[in-house]
C-alpha positions as CSV (number, residue, x, y, z in Angstrom):
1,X,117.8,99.1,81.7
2,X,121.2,100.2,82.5
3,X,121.9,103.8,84.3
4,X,124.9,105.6,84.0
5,X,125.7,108.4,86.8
6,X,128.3,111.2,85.7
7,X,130.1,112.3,88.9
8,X,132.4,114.9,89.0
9,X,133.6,115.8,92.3
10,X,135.9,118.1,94.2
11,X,137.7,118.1,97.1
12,X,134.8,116.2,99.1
13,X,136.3,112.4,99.6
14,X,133.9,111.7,102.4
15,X,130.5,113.5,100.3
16,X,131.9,111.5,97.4
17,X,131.7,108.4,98.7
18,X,128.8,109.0,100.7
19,X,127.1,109.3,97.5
20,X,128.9,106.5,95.9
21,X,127.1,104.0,98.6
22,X,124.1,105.7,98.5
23,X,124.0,104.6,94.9
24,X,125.3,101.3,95.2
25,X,122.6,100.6,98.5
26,X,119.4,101.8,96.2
27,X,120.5,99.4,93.2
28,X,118.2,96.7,92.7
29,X,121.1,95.5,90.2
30,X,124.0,95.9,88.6
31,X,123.0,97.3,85.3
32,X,124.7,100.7,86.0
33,X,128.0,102.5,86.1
34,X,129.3,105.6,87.5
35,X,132.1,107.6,85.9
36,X,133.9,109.9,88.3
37,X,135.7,112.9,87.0
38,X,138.5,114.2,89.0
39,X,141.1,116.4,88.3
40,X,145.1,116.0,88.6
41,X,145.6,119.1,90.6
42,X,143.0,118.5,93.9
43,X,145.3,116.8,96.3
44,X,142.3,115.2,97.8
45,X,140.8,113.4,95.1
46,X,144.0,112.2,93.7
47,X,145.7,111.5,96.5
48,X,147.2,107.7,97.2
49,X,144.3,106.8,99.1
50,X,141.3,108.1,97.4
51,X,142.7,106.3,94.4
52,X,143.0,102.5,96.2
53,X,140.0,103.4,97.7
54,X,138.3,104.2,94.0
55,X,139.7,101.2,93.0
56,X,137.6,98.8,95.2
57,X,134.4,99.5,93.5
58,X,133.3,97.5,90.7
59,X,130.9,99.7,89.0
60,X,132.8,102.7,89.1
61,X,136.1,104.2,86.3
62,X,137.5,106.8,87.6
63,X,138.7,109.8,84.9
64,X,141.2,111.8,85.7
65,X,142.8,114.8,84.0
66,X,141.8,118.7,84.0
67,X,138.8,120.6,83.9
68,X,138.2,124.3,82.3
69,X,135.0,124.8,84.2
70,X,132.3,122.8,86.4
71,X,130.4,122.6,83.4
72,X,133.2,120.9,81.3
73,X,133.8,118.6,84.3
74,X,130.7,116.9,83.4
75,X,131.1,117.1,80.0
76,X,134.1,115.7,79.9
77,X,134.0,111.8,79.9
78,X,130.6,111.5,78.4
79,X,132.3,109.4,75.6
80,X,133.2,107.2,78.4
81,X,129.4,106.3,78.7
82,X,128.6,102.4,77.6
83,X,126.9,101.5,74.9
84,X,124.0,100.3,76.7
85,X,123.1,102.9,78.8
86,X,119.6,103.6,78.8
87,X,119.5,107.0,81.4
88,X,122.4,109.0,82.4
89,X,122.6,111.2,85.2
90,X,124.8,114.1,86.2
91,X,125.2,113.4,90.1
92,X,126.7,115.7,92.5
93,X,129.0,115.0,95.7
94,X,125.6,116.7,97.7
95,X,122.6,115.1,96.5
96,X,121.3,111.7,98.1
97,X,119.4,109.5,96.1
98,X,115.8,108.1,97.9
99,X,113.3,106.5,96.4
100,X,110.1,104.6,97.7
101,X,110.3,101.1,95.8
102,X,106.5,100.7,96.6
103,X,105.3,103.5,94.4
104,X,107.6,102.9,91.6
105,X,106.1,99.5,91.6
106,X,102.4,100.7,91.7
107,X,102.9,103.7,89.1
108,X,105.1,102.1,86.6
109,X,106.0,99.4,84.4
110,X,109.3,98.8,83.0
């Protein structure tokens, strides 16, 4: 089952990648992908190192380019979403994911 995470995010390198970890550290795999959206004009996001910094993780494309609204922001890209994606989910630069692995194992199958 592969998960796709739609992240826009602005102006919050270190909540951004926070997130991007927290991601990564809760994967049991590597069936998922996470499209950031960014825009041209936020100096932090598109600065020299966010971008070489982007570029170090695998399961991430980064989109770049210009947003009307927040809502267009994660609207955006979704034709960037792989064919095989199963569950997308719009993630923002202040949520943390947590699960507990022992109840998703005892409630459901998949």
């Amino acid at each position: 089952m592969k998960i796709t995470y739609i992240f826009p995010s602005r102006s919050r390198e270190s909540k951004f990648f926070a997130c991007v970890d927290n991601i990564i550290a809760l994967s049991e795999s590597d069936a998922f992908e996470i499209i950031g959206i960014f825009d041209l004009d936020d100096m932090v996001m598109n600065s020299d190192s966010v971008r070489e910094r982007l570029s170090t993780y695998k399961n991430l494309k980064s989109c770049f380019g210009f947003s009307k609204s927040k809502v267009h922001a994660c609207n955006r890209r979704l034709n960037e979403i792989s064919n095989d994606t199963e569950i997308i989910v719009l993630q923002s630069d202040d949520m943390l994911n947590t699960y507990n692995k022992n109840i998703l194992k005892k409630n459901y199958t998949y």
